[in-house]
N, C-alpha and C positions, 0 to 999 in steps of 0.2 A: 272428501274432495270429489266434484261431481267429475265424470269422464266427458273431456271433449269427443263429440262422435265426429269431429271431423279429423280428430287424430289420425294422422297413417299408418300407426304401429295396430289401434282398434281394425280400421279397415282390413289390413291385408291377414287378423288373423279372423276375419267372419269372412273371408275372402276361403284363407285355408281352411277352415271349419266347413263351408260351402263345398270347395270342390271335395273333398273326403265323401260327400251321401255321394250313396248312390240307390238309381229305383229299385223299388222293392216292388214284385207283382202282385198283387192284392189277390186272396184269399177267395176262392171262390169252392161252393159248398157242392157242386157238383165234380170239382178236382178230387174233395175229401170223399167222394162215395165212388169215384176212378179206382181211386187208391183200394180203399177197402175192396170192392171188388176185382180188383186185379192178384191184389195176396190173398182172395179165398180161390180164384183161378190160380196161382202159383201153390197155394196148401194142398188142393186136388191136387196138381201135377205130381207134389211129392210125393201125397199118401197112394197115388196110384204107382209111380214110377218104385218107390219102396216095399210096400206091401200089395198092390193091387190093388180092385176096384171089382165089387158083385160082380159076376158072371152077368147075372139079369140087367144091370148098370152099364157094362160093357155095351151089352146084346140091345141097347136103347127100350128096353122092355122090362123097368124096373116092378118088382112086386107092389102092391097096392099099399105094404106097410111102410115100403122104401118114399114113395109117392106121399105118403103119410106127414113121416117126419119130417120130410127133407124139406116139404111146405109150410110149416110150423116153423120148422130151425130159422128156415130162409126167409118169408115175409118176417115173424118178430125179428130178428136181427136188423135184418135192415132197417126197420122201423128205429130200435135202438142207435142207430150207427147215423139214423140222419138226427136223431134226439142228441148224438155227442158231438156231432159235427157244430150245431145250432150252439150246443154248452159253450164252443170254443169261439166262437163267434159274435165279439157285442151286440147287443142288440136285438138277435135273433132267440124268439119262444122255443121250447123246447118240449112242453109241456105237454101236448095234445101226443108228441110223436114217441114219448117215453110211455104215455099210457095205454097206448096203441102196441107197440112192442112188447109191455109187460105183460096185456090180455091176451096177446097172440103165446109167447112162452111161455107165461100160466098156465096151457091146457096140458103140458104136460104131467104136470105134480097132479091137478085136474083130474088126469087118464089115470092115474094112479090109484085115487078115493073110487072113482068107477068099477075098477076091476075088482077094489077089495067089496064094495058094497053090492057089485052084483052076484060075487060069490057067497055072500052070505044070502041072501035073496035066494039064488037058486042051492044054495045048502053047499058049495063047495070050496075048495080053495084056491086061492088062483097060484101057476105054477113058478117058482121062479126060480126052475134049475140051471136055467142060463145065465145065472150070477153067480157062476165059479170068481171066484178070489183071480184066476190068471185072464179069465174072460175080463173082468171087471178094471182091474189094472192096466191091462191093455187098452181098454178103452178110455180112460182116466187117462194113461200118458200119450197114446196117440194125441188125442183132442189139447192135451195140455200144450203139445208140442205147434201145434197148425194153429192154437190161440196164441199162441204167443209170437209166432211169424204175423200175426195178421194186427195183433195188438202194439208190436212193435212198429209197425209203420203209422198205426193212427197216430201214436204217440211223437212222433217224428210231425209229422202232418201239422198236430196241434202247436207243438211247439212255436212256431211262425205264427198263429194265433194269441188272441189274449184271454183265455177263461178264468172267469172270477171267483169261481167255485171251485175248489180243485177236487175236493169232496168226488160232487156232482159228476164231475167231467171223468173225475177217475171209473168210478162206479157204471155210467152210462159207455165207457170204451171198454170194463172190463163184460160188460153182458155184451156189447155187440161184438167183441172179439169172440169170445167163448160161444156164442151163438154160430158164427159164422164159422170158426174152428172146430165147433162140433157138427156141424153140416159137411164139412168136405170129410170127416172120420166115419159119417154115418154112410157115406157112398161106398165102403170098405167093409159096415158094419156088418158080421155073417148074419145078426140077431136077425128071429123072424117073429118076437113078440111083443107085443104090447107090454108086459110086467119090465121086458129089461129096457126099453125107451123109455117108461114113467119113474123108473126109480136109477138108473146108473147114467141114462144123460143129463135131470135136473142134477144127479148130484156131480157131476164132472163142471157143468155149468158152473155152479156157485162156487167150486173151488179154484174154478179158473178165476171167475169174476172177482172173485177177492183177493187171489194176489198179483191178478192186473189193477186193482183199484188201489192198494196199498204201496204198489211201485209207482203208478203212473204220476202220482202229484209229486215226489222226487224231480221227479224228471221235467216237470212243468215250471218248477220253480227253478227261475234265475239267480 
């Protein structure tokens, strides 16, 4: 039986069906890199306001290895973080700004092959007393904690978006959270060597990044 559309009982319920929307503000990629930057500015406040922040960090005169990292953590992240923004986003490539991100946080695993091969080269070993087990954990659960303030807003963020890959989307918000999460721990960080950034922040990384990637598509799905 076809529907009269000039029914009034049809009308007045596309009438109530109509008045129920309401606007929704559209989705804008520079709101999602607000955000992210505002909880690695609130993950500083706490790792400083809790444990503190370098003397030299304070003193605006960070050491050159501080300068180091924190340039590496910060440009790849963010490159990452506008690669998750773009995932969550129809339409929008992703592709250029994940590879970009990847090559910038690459250098650390990188700096790692370097030190072992220049110590064999110059015949020695390289030191790496500064990976006590309480040293190491500390920095593992610091950074775990400030990824996951920072992970939990992008995921809030995407939400309102529609990403099709949830994979993808997961994995690209678990490195730029953990990128950026280990940046505001490394302003705290006492280390002054090269052996303990190539080996205990990729590995803090990857275990952030994968159980932010293994929660966040939960949370994406409706």
């Amino acid at each position: 039986m076809a529907l009269d559309p000039d029914d009034p009982s049809i009308a007045q319920t596309i009438e109530a069906l109509v008045g129920d929307l309401q606007p929704v503000v559209p989705l804008r990629l520079w709101r999602g890199m607000a955000t992210g930057l505002g909880l690695t500015a609130l993950a500083i406040g706490g790792v400083w306001l809790t444990f503190g922040l370098r003397p030299d960090v304070i003193a605006l005169h960070p050491a050159p290895i501080v300068i180091a990292r924190g340039a590496v953590l910060l440009a790849g992240s963010l490159a990452l973080l506008v690669a998750a923004l773009r995932a969550a986003l129809p339409g929008r490539a992703d592709q250029g700004a994940t590879a970009l991100g990847t090559l910038i946080l690459g250098i650390l695993p990188v700096g790692l092959m370097g030190l072992l091969l220049d110590g064999i080269v110059a015949g020695r070993r390289p030191s790496f007393a500064e990976l006590t087990l309480f040293d190491t954990l500390r920095c593992w659960g610091i950074a775990l904690a400030t990824s996951l303030l920072v992970g939990t807003g992008l995921v809030l963020w995407m939400r309102r978006a529609a990403p099709t890959d949830l994979a993808r989307a997961g994995w690209l918000t678990g490195w730029a959270a953990a990128g950026l999460g280990t940046f505001a721990y490394s302003l705290f960080c006492p280390s002054q060597t090269m052996a303990f950034v190539t080996t205990a922040y990729p590995a803090a990384m990857l275990l952030m990044a994968t159980v932010i990637r293994f929660v966040t598509p939960r949370l994406l799905r409706w």
